[in-house]
PQR file of N, CA, C, O and H, with PARSE charges and radii, in Angstrom:
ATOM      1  N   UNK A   1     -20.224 -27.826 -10.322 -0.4000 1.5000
ATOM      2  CA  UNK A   1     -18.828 -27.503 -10.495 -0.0000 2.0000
ATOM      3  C   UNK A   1     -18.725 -26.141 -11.193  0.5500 1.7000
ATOM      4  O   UNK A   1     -19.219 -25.835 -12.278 -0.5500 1.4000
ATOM      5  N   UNK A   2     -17.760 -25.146 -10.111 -0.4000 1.5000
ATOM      6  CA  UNK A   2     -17.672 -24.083 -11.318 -0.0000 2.0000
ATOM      7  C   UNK A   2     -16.944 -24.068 -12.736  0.5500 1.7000
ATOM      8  O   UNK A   2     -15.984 -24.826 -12.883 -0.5500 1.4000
ATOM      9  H   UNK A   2     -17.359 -25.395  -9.230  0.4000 1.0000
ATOM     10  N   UNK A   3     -17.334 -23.275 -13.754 -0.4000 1.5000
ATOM     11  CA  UNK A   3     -16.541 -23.039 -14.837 -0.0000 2.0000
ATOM     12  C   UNK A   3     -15.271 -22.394 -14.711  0.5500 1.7000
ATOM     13  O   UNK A   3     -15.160 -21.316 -14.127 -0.5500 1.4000
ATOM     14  H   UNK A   3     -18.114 -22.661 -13.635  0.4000 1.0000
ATOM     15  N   UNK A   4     -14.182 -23.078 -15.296 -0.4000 1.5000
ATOM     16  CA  UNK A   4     -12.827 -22.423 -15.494 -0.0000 2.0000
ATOM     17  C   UNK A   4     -12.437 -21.113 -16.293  0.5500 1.7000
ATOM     18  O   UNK A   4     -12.416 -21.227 -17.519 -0.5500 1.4000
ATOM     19  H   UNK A   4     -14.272 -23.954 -15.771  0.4000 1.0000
ATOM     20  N   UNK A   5     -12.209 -20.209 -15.888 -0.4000 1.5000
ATOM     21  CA  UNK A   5     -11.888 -19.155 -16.964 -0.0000 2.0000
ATOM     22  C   UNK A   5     -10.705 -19.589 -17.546  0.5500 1.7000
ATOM     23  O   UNK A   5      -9.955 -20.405 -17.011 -0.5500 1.4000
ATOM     24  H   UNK A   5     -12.226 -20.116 -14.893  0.4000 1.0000
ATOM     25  N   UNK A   6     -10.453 -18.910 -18.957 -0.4000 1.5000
ATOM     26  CA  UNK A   6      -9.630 -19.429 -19.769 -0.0000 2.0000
ATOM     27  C   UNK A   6      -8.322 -18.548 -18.881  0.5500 1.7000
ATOM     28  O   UNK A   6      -7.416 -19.382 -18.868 -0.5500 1.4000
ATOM     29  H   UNK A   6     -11.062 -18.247 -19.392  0.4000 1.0000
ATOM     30  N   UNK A   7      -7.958 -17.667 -18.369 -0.4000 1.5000
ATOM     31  CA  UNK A   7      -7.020 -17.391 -17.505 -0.0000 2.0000
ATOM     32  C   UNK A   7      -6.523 -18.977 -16.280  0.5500 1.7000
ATOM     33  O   UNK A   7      -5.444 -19.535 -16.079 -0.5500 1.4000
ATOM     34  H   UNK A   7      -8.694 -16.989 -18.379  0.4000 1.0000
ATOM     35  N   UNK A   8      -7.728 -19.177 -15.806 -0.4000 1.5000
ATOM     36  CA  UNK A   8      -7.603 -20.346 -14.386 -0.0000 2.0000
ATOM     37  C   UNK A   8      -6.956 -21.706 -15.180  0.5500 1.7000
ATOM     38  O   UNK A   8      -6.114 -22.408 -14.620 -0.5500 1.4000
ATOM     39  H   UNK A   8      -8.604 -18.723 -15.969  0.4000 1.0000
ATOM     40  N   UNK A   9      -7.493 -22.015 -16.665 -0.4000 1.5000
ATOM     41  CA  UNK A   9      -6.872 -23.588 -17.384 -0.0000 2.0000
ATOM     42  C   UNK A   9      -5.652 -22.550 -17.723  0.5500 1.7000
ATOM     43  O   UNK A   9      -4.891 -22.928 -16.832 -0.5500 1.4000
ATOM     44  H   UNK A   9      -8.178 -21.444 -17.120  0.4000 1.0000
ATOM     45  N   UNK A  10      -5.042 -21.664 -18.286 -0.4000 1.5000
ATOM     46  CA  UNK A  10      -4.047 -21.169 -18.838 -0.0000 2.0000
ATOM     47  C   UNK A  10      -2.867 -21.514 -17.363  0.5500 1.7000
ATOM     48  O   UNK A  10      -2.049 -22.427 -17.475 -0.5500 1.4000
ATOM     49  H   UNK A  10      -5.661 -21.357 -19.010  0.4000 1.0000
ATOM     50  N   UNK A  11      -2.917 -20.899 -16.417 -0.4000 1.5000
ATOM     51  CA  UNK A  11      -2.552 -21.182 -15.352 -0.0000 2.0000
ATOM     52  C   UNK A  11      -2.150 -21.986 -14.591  0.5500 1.7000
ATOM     53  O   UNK A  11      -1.123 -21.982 -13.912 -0.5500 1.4000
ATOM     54  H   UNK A  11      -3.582 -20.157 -16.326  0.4000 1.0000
ATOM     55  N   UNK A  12      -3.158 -22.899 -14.700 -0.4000 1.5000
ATOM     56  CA  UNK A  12      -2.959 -24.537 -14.631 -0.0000 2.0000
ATOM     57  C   UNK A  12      -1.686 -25.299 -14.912  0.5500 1.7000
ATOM     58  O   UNK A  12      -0.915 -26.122 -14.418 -0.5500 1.4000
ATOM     59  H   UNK A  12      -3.991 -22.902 -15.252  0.4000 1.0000
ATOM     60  N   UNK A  13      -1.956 -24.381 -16.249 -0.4000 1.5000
ATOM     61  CA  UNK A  13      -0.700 -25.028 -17.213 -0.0000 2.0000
ATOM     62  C   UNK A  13       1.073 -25.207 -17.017  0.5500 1.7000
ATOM     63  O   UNK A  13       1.990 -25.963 -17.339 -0.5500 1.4000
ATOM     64  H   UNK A  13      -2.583 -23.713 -16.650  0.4000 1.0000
ATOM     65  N   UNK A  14       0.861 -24.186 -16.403 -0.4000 1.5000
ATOM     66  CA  UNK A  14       1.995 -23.225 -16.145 -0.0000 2.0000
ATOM     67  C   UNK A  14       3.173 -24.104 -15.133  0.5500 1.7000
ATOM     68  O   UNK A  14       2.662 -25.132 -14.689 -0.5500 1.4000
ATOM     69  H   UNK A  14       0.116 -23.571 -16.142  0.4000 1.0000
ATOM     70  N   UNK A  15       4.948 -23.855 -14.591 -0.4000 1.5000
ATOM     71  CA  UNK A  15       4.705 -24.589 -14.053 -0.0000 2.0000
ATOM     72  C   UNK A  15       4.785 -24.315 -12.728  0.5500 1.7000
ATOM     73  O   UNK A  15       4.465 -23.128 -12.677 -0.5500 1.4000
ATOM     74  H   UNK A  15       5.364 -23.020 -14.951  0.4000 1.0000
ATOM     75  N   UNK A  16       5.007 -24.671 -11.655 -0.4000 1.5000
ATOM     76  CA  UNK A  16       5.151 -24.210 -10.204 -0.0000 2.0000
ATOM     77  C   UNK A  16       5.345 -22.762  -9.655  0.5500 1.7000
ATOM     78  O   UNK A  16       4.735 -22.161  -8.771 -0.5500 1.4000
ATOM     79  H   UNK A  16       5.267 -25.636 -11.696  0.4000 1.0000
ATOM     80  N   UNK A  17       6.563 -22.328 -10.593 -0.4000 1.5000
ATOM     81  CA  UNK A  17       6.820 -21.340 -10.479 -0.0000 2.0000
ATOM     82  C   UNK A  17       7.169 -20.166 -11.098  0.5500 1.7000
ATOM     83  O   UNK A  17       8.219 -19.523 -11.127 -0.5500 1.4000
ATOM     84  H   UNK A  17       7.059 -22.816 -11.311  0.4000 1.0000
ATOM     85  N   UNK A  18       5.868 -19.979 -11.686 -0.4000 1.5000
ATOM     86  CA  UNK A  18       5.720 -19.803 -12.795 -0.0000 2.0000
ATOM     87  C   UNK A  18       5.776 -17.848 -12.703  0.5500 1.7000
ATOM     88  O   UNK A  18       6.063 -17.029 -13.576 -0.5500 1.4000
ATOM     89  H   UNK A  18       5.015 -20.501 -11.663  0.4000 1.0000
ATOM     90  N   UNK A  19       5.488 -17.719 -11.689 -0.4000 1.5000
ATOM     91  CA  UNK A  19       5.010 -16.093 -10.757 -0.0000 2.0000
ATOM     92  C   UNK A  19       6.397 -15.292 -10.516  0.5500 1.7000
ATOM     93  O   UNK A  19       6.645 -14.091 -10.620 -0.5500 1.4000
ATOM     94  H   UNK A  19       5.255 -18.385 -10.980  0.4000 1.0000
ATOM     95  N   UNK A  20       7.388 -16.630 -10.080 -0.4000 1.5000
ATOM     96  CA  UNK A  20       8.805 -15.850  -9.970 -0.0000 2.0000
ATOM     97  C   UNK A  20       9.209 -15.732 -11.113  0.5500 1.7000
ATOM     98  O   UNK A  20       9.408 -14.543 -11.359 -0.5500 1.4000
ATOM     99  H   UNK A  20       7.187 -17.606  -9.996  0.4000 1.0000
ATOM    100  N   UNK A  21       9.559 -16.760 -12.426 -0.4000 1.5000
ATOM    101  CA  UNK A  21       9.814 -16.343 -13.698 -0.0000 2.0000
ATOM    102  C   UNK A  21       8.993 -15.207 -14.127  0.5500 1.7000
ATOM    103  O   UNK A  21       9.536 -14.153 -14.457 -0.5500 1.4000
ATOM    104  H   UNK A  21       9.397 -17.726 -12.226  0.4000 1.0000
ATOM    105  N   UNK A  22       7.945 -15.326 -14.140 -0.4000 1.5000
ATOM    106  CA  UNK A  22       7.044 -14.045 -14.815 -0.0000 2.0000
ATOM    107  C   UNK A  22       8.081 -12.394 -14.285  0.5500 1.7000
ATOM    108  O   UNK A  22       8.504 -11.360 -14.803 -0.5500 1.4000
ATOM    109  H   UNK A  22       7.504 -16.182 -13.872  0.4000 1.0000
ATOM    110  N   UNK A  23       8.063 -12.968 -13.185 -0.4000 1.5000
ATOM    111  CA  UNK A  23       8.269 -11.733 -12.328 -0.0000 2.0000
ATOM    112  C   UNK A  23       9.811 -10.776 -12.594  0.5500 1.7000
ATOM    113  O   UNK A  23       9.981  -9.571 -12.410 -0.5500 1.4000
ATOM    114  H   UNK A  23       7.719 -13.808 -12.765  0.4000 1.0000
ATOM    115  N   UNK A  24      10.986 -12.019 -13.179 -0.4000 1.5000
ATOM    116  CA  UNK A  24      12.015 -11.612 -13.558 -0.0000 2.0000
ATOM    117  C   UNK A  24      12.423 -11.772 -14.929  0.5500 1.7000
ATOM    118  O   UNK A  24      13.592 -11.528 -15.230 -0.5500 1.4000
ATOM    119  H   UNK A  24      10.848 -12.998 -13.328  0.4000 1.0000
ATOM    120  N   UNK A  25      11.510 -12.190 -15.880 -0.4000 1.5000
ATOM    121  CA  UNK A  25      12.067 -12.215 -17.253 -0.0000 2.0000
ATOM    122  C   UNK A  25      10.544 -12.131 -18.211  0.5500 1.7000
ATOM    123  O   UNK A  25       9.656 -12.942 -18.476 -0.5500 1.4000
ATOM    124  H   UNK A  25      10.561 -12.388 -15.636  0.4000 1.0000
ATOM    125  N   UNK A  26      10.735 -11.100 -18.446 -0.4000 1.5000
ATOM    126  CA  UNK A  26       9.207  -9.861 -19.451 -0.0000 2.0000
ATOM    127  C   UNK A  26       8.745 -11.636 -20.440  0.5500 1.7000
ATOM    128  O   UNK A  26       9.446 -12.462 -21.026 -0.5500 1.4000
ATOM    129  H   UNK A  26      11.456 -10.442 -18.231  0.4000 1.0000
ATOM    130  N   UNK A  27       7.180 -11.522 -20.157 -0.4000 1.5000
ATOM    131  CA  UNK A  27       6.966 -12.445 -21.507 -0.0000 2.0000
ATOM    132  C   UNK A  27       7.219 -11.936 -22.801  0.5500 1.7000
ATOM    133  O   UNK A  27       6.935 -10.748 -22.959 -0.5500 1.4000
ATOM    134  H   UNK A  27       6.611 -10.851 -19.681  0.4000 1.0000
ATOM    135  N   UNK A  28       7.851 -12.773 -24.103 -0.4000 1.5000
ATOM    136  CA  UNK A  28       8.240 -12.504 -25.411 -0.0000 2.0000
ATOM    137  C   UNK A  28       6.942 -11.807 -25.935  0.5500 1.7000
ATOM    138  O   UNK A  28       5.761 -12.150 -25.874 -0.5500 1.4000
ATOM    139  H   UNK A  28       8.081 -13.737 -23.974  0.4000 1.0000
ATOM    140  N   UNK A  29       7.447 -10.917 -26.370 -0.4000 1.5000
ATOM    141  CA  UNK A  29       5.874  -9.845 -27.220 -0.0000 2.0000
ATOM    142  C   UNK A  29       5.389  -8.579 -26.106  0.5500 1.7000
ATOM    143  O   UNK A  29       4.804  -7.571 -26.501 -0.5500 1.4000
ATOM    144  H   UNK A  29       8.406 -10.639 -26.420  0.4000 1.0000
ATOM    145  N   UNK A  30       5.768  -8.844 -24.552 -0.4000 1.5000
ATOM    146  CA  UNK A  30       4.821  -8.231 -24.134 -0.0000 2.0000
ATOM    147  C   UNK A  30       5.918  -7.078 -23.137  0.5500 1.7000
ATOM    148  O   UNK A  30       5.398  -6.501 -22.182 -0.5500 1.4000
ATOM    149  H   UNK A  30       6.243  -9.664 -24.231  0.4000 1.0000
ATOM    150  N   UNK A  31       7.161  -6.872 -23.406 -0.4000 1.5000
ATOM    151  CA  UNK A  31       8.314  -6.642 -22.816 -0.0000 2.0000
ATOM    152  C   UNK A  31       7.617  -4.993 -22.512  0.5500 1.7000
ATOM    153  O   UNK A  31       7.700  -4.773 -21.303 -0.5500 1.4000
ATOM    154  H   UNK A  31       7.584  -7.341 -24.182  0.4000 1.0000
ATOM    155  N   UNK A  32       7.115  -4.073 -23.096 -0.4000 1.5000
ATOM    156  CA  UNK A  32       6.973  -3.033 -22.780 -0.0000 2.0000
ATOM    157  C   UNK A  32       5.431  -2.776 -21.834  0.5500 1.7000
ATOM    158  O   UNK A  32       5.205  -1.828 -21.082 -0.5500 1.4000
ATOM    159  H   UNK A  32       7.047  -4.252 -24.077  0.4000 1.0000
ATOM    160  N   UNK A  33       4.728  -3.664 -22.079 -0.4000 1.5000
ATOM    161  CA  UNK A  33       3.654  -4.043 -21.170 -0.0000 2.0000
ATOM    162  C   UNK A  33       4.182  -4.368 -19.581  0.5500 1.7000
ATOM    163  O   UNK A  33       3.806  -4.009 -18.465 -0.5500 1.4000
ATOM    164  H   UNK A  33       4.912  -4.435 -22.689  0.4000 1.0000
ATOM    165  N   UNK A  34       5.141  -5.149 -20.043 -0.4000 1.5000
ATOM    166  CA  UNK A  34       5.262  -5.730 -18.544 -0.0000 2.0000
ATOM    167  C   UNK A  34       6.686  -4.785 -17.769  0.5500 1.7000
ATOM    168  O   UNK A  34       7.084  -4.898 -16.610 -0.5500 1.4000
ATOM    169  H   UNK A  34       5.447  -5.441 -20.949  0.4000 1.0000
ATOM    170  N   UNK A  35       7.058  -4.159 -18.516 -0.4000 1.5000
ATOM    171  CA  UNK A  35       8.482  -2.749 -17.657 -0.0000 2.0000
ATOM    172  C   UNK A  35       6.649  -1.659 -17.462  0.5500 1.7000
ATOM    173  O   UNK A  35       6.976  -0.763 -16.684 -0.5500 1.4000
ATOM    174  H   UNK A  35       6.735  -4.067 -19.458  0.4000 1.0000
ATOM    175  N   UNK A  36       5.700  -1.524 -17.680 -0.4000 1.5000
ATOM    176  CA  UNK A  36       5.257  -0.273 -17.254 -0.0000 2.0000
ATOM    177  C   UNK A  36       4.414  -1.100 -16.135  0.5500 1.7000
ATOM    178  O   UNK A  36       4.022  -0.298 -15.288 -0.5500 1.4000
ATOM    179  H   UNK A  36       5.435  -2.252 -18.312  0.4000 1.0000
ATOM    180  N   UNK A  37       4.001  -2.426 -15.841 -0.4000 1.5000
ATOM    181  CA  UNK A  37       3.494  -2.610 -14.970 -0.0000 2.0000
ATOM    182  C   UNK A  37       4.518  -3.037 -13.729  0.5500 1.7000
ATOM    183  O   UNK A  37       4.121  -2.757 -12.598 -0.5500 1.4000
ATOM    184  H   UNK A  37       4.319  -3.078 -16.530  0.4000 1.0000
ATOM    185  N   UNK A  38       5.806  -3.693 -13.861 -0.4000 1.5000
ATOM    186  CA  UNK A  38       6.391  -3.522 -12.900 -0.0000 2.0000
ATOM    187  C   UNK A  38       6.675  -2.234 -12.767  0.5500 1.7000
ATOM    188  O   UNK A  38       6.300  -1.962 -11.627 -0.5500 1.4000
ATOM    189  H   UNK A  38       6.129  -3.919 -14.780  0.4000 1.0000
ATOM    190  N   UNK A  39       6.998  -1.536 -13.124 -0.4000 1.5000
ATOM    191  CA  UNK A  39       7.412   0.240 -12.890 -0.0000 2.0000
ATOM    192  C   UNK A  39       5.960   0.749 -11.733  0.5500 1.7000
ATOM    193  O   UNK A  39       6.142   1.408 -10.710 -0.5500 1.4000
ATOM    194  H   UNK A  39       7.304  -1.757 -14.051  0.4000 1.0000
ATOM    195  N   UNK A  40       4.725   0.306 -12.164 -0.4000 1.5000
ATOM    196  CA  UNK A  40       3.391   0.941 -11.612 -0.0000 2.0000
ATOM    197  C   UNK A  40       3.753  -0.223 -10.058  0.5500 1.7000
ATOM    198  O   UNK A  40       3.711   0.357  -8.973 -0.5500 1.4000
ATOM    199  H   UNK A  40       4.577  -0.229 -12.996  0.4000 1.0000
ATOM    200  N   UNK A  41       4.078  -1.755 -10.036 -0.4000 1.5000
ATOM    201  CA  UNK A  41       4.232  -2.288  -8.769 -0.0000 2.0000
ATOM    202  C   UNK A  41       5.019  -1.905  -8.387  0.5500 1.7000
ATOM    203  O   UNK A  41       4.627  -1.485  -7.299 -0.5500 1.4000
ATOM    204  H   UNK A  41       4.113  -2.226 -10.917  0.4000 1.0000
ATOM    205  N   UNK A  42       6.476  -1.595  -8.514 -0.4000 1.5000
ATOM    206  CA  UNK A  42       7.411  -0.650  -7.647 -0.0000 2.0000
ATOM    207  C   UNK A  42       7.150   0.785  -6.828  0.5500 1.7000
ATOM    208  O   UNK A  42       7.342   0.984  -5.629 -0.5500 1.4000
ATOM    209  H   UNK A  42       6.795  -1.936  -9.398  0.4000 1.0000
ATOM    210  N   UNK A  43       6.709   1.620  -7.721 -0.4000 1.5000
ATOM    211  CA  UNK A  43       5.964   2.303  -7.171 -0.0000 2.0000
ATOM    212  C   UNK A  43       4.590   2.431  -6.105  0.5500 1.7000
ATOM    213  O   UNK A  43       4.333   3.517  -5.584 -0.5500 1.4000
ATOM    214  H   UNK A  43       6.553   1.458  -8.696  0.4000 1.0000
ATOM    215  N   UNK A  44       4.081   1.692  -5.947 -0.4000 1.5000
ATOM    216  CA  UNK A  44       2.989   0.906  -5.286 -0.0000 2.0000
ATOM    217  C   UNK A  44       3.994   0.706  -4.428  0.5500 1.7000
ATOM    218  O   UNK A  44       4.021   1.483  -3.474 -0.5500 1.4000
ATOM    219  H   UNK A  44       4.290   0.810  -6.370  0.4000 1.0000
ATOM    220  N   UNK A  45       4.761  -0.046  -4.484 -0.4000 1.5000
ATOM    221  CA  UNK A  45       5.227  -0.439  -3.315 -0.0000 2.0000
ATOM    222  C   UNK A  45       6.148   0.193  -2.338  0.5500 1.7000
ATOM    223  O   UNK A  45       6.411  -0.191  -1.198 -0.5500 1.4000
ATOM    224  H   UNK A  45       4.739  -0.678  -5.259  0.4000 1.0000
ATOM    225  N   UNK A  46       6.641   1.338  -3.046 -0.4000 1.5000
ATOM    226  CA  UNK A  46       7.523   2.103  -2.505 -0.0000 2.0000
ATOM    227  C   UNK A  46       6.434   3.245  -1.608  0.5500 1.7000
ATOM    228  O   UNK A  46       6.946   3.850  -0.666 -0.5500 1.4000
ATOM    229  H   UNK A  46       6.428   1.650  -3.972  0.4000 1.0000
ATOM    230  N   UNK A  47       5.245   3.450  -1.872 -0.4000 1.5000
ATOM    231  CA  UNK A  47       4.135   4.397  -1.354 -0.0000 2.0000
ATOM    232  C   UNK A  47       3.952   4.047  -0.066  0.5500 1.7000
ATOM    233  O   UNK A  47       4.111   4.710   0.959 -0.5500 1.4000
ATOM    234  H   UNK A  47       4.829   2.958  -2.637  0.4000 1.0000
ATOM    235  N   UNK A  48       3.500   2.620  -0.271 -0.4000 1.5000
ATOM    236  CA  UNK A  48       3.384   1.803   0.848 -0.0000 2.0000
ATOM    237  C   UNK A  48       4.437   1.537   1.885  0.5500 1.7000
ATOM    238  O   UNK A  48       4.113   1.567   3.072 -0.5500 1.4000
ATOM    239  H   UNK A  48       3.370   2.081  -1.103  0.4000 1.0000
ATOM    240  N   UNK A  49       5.871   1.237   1.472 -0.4000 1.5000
ATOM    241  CA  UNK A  49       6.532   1.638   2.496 -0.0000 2.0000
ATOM    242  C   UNK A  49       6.711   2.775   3.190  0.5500 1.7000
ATOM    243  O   UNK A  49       6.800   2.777   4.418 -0.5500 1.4000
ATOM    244  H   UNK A  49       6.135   1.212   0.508  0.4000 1.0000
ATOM    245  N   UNK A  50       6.795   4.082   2.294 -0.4000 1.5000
ATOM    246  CA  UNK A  50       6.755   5.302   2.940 -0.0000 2.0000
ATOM    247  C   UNK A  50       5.722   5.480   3.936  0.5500 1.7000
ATOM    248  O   UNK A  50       6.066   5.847   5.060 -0.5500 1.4000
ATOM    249  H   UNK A  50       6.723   4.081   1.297  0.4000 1.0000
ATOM    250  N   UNK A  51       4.342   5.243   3.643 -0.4000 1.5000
ATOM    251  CA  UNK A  51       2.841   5.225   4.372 -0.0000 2.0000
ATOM    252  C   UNK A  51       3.515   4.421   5.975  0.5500 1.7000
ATOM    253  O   UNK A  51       3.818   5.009   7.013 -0.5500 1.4000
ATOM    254  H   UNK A  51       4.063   4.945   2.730  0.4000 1.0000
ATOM    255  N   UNK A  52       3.577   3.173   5.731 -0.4000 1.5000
ATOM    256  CA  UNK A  52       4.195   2.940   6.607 -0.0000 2.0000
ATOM    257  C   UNK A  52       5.091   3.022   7.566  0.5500 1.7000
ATOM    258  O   UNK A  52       4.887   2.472   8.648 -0.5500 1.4000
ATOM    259  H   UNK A  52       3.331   2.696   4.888  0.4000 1.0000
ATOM    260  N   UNK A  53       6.599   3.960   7.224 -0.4000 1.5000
ATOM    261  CA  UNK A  53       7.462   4.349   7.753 -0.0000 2.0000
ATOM    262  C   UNK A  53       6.624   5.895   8.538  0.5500 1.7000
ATOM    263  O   UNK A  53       6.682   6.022   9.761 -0.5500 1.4000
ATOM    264  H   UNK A  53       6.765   4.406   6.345  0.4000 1.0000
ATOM    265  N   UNK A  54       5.984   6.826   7.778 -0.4000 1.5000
ATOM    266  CA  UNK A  54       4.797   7.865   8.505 -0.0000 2.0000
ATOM    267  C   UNK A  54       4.173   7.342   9.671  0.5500 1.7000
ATOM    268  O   UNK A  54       4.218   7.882  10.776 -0.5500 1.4000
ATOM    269  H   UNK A  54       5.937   6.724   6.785  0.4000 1.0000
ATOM    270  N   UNK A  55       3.417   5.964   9.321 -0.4000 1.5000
ATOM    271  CA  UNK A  55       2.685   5.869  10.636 -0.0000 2.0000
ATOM    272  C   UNK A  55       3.674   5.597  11.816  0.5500 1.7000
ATOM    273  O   UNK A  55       3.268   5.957  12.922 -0.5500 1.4000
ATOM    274  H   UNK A  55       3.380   5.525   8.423  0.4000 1.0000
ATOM    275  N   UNK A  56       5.035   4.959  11.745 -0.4000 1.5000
ATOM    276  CA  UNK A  56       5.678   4.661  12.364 -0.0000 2.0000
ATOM    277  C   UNK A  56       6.038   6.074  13.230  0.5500 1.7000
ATOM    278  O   UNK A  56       5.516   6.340  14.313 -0.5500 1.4000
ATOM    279  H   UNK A  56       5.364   4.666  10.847  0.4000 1.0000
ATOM    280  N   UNK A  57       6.711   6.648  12.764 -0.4000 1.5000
ATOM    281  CA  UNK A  57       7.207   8.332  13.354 -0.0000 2.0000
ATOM    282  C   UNK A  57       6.199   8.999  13.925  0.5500 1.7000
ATOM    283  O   UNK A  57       6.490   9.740  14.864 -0.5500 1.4000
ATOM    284  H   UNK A  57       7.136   6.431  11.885  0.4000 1.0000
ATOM    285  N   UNK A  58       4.687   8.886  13.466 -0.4000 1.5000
ATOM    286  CA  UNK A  58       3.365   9.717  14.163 -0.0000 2.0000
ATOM    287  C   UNK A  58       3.300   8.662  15.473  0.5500 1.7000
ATOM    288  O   UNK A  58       3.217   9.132  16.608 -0.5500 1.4000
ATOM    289  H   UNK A  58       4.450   8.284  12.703  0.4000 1.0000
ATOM    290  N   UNK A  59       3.338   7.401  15.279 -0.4000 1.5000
ATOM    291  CA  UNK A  59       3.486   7.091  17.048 -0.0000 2.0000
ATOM    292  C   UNK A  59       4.407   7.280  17.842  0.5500 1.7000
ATOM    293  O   UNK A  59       4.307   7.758  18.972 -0.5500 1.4000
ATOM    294  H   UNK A  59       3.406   7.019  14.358  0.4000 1.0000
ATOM    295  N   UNK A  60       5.296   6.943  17.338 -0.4000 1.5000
ATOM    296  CA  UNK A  60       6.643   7.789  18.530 -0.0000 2.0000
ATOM    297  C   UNK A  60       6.450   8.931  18.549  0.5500 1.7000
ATOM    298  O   UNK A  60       7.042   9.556  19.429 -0.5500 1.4000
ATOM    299  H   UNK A  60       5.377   6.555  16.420  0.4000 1.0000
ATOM    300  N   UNK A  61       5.704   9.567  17.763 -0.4000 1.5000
ATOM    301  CA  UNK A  61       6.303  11.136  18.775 -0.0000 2.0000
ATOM    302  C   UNK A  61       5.360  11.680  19.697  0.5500 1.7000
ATOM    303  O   UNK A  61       5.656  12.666  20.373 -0.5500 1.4000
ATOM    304  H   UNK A  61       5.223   9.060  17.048  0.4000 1.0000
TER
END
């Protein structure tokens, strides 16, 4: 059996949906941690759409 990292039992814990809360309300203590990493996934993600919208226009034309 593998070993659990203390992240994988922390997790466990957690409850269902636990990814969408995370996702819309900063954990207590960690509020400026978590505005610079959503700020770094927005961005990420906005690259990626652009990348995408590029490849789109290089095949049509």
């Amino acid at each position: 059996m593998a070993d659990k990292s203390p992240l994988t039992e922390l997790t466990a814990q957690l409850p269902p949906d636990w990814k969408r809360t995370a996702l819309f309300h900063a954990p207590e203590g960690f509020e400026r941690e978590w505005r610079a990493w959503l700020g770094a996934a927005v961005h990420e993600e906005d690259l990626s759409l652009l990348r995408w919208w590029g490849q789109r226009a290089d095949r049509a034309a």
